[in-house]
Legacy VTK file of the C-alpha trace (Angstrom):
# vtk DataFile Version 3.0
C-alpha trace
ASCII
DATASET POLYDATA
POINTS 342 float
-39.625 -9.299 -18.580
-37.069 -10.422 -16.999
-34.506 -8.294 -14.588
-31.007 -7.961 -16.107
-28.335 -8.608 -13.878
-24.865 -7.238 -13.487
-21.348 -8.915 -11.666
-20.444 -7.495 -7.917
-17.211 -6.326 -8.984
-15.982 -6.278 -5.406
-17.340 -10.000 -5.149
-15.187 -10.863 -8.166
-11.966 -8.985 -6.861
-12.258 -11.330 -3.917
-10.362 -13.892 -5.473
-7.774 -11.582 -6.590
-7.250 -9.795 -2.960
-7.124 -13.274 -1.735
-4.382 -14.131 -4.051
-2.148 -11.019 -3.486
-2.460 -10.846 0.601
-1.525 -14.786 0.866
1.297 -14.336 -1.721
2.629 -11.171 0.437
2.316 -13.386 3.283
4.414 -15.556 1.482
6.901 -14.076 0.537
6.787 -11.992 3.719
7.610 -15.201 5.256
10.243 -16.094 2.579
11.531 -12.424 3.228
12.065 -13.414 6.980
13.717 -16.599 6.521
16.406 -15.639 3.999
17.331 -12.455 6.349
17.915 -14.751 9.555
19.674 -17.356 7.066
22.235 -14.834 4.719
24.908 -13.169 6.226
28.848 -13.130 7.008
28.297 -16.151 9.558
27.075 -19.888 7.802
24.235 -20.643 9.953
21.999 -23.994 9.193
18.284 -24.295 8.663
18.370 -26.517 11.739
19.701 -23.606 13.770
17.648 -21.098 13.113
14.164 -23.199 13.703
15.693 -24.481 16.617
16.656 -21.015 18.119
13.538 -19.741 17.505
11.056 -22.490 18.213
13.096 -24.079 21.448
14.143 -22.251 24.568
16.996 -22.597 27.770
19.531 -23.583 24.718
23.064 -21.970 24.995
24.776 -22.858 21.948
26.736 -19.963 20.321
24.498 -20.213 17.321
21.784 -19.812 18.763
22.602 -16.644 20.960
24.144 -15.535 17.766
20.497 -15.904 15.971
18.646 -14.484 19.188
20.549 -11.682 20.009
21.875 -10.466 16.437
20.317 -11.545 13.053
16.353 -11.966 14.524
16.495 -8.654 16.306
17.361 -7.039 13.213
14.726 -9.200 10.536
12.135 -8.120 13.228
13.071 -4.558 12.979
13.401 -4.681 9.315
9.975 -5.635 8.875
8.590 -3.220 11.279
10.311 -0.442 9.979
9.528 -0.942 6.674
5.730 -1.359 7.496
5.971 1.915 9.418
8.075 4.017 6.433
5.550 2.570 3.602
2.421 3.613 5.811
4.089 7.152 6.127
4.487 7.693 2.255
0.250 6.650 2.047
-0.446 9.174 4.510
1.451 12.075 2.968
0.201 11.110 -0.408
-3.239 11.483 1.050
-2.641 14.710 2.581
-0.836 16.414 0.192
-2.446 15.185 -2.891
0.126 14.442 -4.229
2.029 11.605 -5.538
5.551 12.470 -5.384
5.346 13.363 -1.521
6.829 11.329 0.844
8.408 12.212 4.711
11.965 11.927 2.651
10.838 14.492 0.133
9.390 16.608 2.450
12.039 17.479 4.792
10.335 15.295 7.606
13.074 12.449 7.961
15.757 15.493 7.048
14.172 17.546 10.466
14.706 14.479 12.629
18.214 13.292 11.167
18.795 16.860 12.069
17.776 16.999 15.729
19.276 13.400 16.251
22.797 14.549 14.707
22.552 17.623 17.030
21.599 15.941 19.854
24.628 13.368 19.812
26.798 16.531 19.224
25.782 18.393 22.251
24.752 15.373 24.622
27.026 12.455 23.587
25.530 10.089 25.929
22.275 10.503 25.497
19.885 7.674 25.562
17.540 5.837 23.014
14.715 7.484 24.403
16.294 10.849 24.420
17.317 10.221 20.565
13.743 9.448 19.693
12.399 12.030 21.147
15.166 14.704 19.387
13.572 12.758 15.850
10.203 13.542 17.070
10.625 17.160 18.036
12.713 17.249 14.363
10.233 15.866 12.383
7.732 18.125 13.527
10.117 21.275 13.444
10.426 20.196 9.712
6.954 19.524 8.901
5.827 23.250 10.503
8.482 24.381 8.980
7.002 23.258 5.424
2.975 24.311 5.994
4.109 27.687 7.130
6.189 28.444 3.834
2.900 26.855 2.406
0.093 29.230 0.954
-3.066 28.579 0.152
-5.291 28.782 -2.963
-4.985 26.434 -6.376
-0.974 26.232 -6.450
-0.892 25.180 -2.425
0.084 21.416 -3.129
3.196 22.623 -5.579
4.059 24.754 -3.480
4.172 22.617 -0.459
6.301 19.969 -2.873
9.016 22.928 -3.417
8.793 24.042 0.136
9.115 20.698 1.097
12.462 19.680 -1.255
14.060 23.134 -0.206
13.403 22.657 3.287
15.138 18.522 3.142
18.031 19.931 1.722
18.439 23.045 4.151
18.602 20.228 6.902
20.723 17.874 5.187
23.196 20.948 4.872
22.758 21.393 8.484
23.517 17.903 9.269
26.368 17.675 7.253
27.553 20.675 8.775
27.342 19.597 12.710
29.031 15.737 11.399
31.954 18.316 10.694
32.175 19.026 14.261
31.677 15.745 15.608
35.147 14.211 14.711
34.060 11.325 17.792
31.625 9.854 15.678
31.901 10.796 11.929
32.139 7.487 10.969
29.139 5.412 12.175
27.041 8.923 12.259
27.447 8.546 8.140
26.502 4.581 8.547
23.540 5.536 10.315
22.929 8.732 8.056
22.645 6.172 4.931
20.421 4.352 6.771
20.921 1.288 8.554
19.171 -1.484 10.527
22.701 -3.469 11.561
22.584 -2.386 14.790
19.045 -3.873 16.374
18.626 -4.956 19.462
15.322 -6.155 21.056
15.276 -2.777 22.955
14.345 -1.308 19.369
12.023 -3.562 18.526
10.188 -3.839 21.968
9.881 0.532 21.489
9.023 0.443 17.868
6.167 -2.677 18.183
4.461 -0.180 20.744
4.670 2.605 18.445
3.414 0.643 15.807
0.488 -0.588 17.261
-0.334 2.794 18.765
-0.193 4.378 15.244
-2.510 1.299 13.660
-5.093 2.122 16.363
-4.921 6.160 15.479
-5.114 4.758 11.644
-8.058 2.968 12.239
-9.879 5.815 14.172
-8.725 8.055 11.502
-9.594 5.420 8.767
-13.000 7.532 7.520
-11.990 10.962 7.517
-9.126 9.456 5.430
-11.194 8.700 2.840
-12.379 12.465 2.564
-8.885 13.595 2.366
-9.402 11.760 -1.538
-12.075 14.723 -2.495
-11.789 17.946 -3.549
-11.211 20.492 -0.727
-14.495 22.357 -1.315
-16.732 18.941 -1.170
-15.100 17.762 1.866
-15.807 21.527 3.677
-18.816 21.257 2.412
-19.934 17.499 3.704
-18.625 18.939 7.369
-15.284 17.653 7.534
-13.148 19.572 9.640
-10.406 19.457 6.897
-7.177 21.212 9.011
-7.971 19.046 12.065
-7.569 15.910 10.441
-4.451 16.918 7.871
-2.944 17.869 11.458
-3.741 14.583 12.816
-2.498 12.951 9.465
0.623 14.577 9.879
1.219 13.890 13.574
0.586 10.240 12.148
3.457 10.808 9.981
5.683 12.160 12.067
5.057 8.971 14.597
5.765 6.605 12.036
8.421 8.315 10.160
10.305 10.128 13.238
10.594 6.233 15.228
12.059 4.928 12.121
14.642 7.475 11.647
15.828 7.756 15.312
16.746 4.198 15.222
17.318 3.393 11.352
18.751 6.606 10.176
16.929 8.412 7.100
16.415 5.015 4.808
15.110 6.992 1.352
12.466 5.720 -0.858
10.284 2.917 0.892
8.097 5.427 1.838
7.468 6.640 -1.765
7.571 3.620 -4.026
5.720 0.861 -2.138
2.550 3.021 -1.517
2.232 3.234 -5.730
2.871 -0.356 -6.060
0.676 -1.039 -3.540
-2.155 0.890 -5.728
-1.230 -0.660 -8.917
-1.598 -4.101 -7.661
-4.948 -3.832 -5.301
-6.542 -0.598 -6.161
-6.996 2.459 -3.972
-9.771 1.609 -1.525
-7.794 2.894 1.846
-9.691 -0.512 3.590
-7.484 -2.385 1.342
-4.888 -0.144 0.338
-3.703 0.277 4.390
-2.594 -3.412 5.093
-1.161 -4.097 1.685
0.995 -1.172 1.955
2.304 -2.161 5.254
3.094 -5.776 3.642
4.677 -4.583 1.012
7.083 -2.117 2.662
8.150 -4.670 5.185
8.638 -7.321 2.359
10.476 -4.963 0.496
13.089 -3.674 3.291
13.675 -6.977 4.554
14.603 -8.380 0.767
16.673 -4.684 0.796
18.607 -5.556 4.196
19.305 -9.103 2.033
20.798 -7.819 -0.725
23.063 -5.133 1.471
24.491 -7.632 3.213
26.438 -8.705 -0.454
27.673 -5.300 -1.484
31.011 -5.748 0.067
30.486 -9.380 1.992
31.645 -9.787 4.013
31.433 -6.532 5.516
27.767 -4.847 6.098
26.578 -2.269 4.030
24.157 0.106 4.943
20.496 -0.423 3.333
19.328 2.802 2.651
22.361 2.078 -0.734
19.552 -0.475 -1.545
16.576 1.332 -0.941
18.284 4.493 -2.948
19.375 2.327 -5.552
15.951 1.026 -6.316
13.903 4.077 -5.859
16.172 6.406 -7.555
14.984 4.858 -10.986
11.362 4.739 -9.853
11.152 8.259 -8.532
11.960 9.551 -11.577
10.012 7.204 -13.553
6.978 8.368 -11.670
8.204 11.988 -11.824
8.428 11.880 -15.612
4.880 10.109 -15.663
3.169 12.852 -13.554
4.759 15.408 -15.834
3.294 13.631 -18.964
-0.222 13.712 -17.455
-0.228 17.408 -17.049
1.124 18.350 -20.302
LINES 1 343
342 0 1 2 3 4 5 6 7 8 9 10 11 12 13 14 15 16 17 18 19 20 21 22 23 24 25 26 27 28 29 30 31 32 33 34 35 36 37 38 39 40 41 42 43 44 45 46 47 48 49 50 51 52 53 54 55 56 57 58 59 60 61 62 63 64 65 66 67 68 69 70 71 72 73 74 75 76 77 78 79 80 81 82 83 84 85 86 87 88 89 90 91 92 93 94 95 96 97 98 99 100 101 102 103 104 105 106 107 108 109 110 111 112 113 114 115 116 117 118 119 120 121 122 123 124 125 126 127 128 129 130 131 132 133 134 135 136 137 138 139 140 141 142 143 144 145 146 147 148 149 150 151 152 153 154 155 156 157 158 159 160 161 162 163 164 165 166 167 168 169 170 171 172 173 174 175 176 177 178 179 180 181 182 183 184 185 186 187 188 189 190 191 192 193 194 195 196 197 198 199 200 201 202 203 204 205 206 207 208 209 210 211 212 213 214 215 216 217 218 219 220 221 222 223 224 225 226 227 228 229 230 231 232 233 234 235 236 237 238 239 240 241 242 243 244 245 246 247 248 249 250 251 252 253 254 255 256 257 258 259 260 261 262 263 264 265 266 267 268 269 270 271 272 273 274 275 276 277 278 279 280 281 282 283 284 285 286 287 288 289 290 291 292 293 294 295 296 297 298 299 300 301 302 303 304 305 306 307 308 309 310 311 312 313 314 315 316 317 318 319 320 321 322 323 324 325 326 327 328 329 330 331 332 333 334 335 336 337 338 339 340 341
């Protein structure tokens, strides 16, 4: 008798994964283009592929490309990569799928400690900002797991902690912009969130960050995948569950604080792309990492796009883009969570 075979899912999905990574690398690419192309100045297709592909040129479009609009499509992309990956992690350490470093209080703790600092210190430097977000975002995320119990309501508790906490800080902020009469103005640009200001300082900090954080992901990559069982069956297969939700966290707070220092709080990327990263190519973390990364710098650099015609020819700040999209989709996924319980 002969044996009866069954179809390697995985090898079927191959086609599939192949289809969906070289169509986000498309329209990654598609993403990139139109930002260095739309904007207040008319700049040619010939321009921009000469400015980036030729060097020793001086002509004022070129400079213009260089200095202003590839800076900030390079940034875009980066940041958007970083914000998406952010959302993943939380969603893995929490367990749960409304969490993101926005809803948490995370971004709220370093747009707190950044608005603070350029009360108090004025001239402080980019490195001195970034490190105010860092010290923020982890003065909001302790601030969270110690409100935080434990026992079968821990996760909803940490998602009220976490929503009380964001809008403590936000109060906070709001309250030391009040202060700061020197700076009200582009402190609420960069409070929206905003990537109109990039230079190649910010990218050059930000690439090293992000490559730093991929190399922690990847080292962290298998414990990761424990995080998705049940507390009890992870204890009990030796996982040393707090040491790697810290680790997670610290993750988060790389990712999430760098973006905010330079970007301001941009809402949403980090909890929308991560779900329609999962809808598209399944939740195997192997999979799931890269694809979320594509995805959230696809989707900021299309964002930064379309902010750019809100009141053309003036800039707009993205994070009305971001908000404007997720704002829907939170509460579609809110209202979908809450119909799976009932």
């Amino acid at each position: 008798m002969s044996r009866m075979t069954y179809p390697d899912r995985k090898q079927n999905r191959v086609p599939v994964l192949l289809f969906l990574f070289s169509g986000g690398t498309v329209l990654l690419v598609i993403s990139f283009m139109l930002s260095l192309k739309i904007g207040p100045a008319h700049i040619s297709w010939r321009s921009i592929f000469e400015a980036i592909f030729t060097t020793g040129s001086d002509l004022k479009e070129h400079l213009y490309i260089r200095t202003l609009r590839l800076p900030r499509t390079v940034l875009s992309g980066i940041v958007g990569a970083q914000l998406a990956l952010a959302g993943l992690l939380t969603q893995l350490v929490t367990k749960n799928p409304l969490a993101s470093p926005h809803v948490f209080g995370i971004n709220a703790g370093a747009s707190l400690a950044v608005v603070a600092g350029l009360l108090f210190i004025p001239s402080s430097s980019l490195l001195s900002s970034m490190g105010l977000a860092f010290a923020g975002a982890v003065m909001g995320a302790l601030t969270i797991w110690s409100l935080t119990g434990k026992g079968p309501r821990q996760y909803i508790t940490l998602a009220l902690a976490g929503i009380t906490v964001h809008f403590l800080f936000a109060s906070l902020t709001e309250g030391a912009m009040l202060l700061n009469q020197y700076s009200t103005e582009s402190m609420i640009f960069w409070l929206v969130g905003s990537v109109n200001h990039a230079t190649w300082q910010h990218v050059s900090i930000l690439v090293c960050i992000l490559i730093a954080g991929l190399f922690i992901l990847l080292c962290l990559l298998p414990s990761l995948r424990m995080l998705e069982l049940d507390d009890e069956v992870a204890v009990g297969l030796g996982m040393k569950l707090n040491a790697v939700r810290a680790a997670t966290m610290l993750l988060v707070v790389l990712f999430a604080g760098s973006a905010v220092a330079i970007c301001g709080p941009i809402g949403f990327v980090c909890l929308i792309v991560p779900h329609i990263a999962r809808a598209l190519i399944g939740s195997d973390l192997n999979i799931l990492t890269p694809f979320t990364a594509l995805l959230g710098a696809i989707l900021l650099l299309l964002a930064d796009v379309l902010s750019r015609w809100i009141a053309f020819p003036f800039e707009s700040p993205v994070g009305i883009v971001t908000a404007f999209i997720g704002a829907p989709a939170f509460i579609y996924l809110a209202r979908r969570q809450g119909g799976k319980r009932a």
